[in-house]
C-alpha positions, 0 to 999 in steps of 0.5 A: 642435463646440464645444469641450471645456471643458479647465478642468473636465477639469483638474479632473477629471483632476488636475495639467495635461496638456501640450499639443502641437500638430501642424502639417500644412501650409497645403494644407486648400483641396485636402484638403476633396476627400478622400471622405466627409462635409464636414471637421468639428472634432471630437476623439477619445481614445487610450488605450494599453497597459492590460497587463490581466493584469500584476501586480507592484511597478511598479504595485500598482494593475494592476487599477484602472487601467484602470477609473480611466481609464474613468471619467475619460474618462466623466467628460469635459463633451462625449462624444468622437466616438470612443474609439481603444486602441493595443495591448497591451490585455492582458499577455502569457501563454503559456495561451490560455485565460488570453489569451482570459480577459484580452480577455473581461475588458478587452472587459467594462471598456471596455464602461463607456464611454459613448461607444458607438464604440470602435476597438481595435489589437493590440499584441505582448502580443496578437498576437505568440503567435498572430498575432492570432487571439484578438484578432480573435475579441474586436476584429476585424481588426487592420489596417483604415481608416475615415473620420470628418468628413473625416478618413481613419484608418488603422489598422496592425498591426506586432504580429501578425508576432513579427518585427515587421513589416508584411509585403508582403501589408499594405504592398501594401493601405496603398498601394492605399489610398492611391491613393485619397486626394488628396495633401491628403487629411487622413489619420491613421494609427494603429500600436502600435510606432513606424513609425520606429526610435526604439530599435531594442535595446529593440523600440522600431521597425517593421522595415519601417516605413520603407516605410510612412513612404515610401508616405506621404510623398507625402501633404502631411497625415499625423499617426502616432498609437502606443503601445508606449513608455510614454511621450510622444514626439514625432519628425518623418520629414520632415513627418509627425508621430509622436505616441506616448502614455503607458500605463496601466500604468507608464511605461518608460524614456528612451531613454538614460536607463538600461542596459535597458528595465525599468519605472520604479518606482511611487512611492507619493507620486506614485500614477500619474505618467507614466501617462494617455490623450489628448485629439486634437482637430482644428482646421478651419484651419490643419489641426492637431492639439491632443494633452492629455494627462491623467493617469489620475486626479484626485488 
């Protein structure tokens, strides 16, 4: 795969992405075992917490965000592999009805894509009302795996549980799963809430994350992608990466930085800071990942 041309999305996309790269060890000789086609570069992109359905001063724009972050990512020189959303699709409502509403609605938008292989993962504003049954009926299952050009993905719902919780039930399919994948398989997990407690009094923790953290371990490559905080936060349990992304829809606070989690105000001179998606791009050697990240539109 060559590789994307950064400048013109720049371009595209307005001021610089940052971008952070993730080291996974020197152990890429024995992770070329992992089942599934010969390990090839290639890149995917994550987008996170769209709220459809919110409405309010924290963005006045709710309804073209989204569509903006759409036509950004089309607007990409080379087509992703893959496009990933990490929850929170829609904003949370009591009406069914209105649920069902919203997801028909996102599914719709999203359709835009021009990439035809699109993945999605619940987030609380999804799930939590009716564990995940609408969402299912609009995305399919909520925890899941698949293998891409070497790369094994799991995908975990901590959402549909109100507790926020795993369960047993999905601790128990995470480890069978892994028993069979080599401990230099190059896996990727992919969760809505952190699976480590990052702010526990703001929901910002998965309460048996760290189990999930505990089956991974023995694995030498294991990056976590998530969502939930509205922001870009790195943190290491031991040697596995957690990597969570901006939203679409306004960004939320430090950890710290304020009394609650309330959203930060829109500001009208600087439309859509703290908001974009990110580019994941994976390298051959040393085995690693570039995370950009961009803003949701060109200014």
């Amino acid at each position: 795969m060559s590789t994307i041309d950064r400048r013109q999305f720049m371009q595209l996309a307005g001021v610089g992405g940052a971008v952070f790269v993730s080291g996974l060890g020197n152990t890429a000789q024995a992770a070329d075992t992992t089942a599934g086609s010969a390990y090839e570069d290639f890149f995917f992109v994550q987008l996170s917490d769209s709220h459809w359905g919110f409405e309010g001063a924290p963005n006045p724009d709710a309804k073209g965000t989204l569509p903006k972050a759409i036509a950004s990512v089309n607007e990409l020189v080379q087509t992703p592999d893959f496009v990933i959303f990490t929850g929170d699709l829609t904003h949370t409502t009591d009406d069914p009805k209105e649920r069902r509403k919203r997801m028909g609605e996102v599914k719709a938008i999203v359709a835009e894509l021009k990439v035809k292989n699109v993945r999605f993962i619940p987030g609380e504003h999804d799930a939590s009302l009716d564990n995940g049954k609408a969402f299912k009926e609009f995305f399919g299952a909520t925890h899941y795996t698949f293998d891409h050009k070497g790369v094994h993905f799991i995908v975990l719902d901590n959402v549909s549980d109100p507790g926020a919780s795993l369960g047993k039930e999905q601790l128990d399919w995470l480890a069978d799963d892994l028993k069979t994948h080599p401990k230099g398989a190059r896996i990727v997990v992919f969760a809505h809430r952190p699976l480590f407690d990052l702010a526990p009094q703001w929901d910002w923790a998965t309460r048996d994350g760290a189990k999930a953290v505990e089956l991974l371990m023995p694995h030498d490559n294991v990056t976590v992608f998530y969502g939930h905080v509205h922001q870009e936060h790195h943190h290491m349990t031991g040697h596995i990466a957690h990597h969570s992304a901006k939203s679409l829809i306004f960004p939320l606070p430090v950890v710290g930085s304020q009394p609650k989690r309330t959203p930060l105000p829109w500001d009208p001179t600087q439309p859509y800071r703290g908001l974009g998606f990110r580019e994941v791009e994976t390298g051959k050697r040393p085995t690693e990942y570039a995370i950009t990240e961009f803003p949701v539109q060109k200014v």
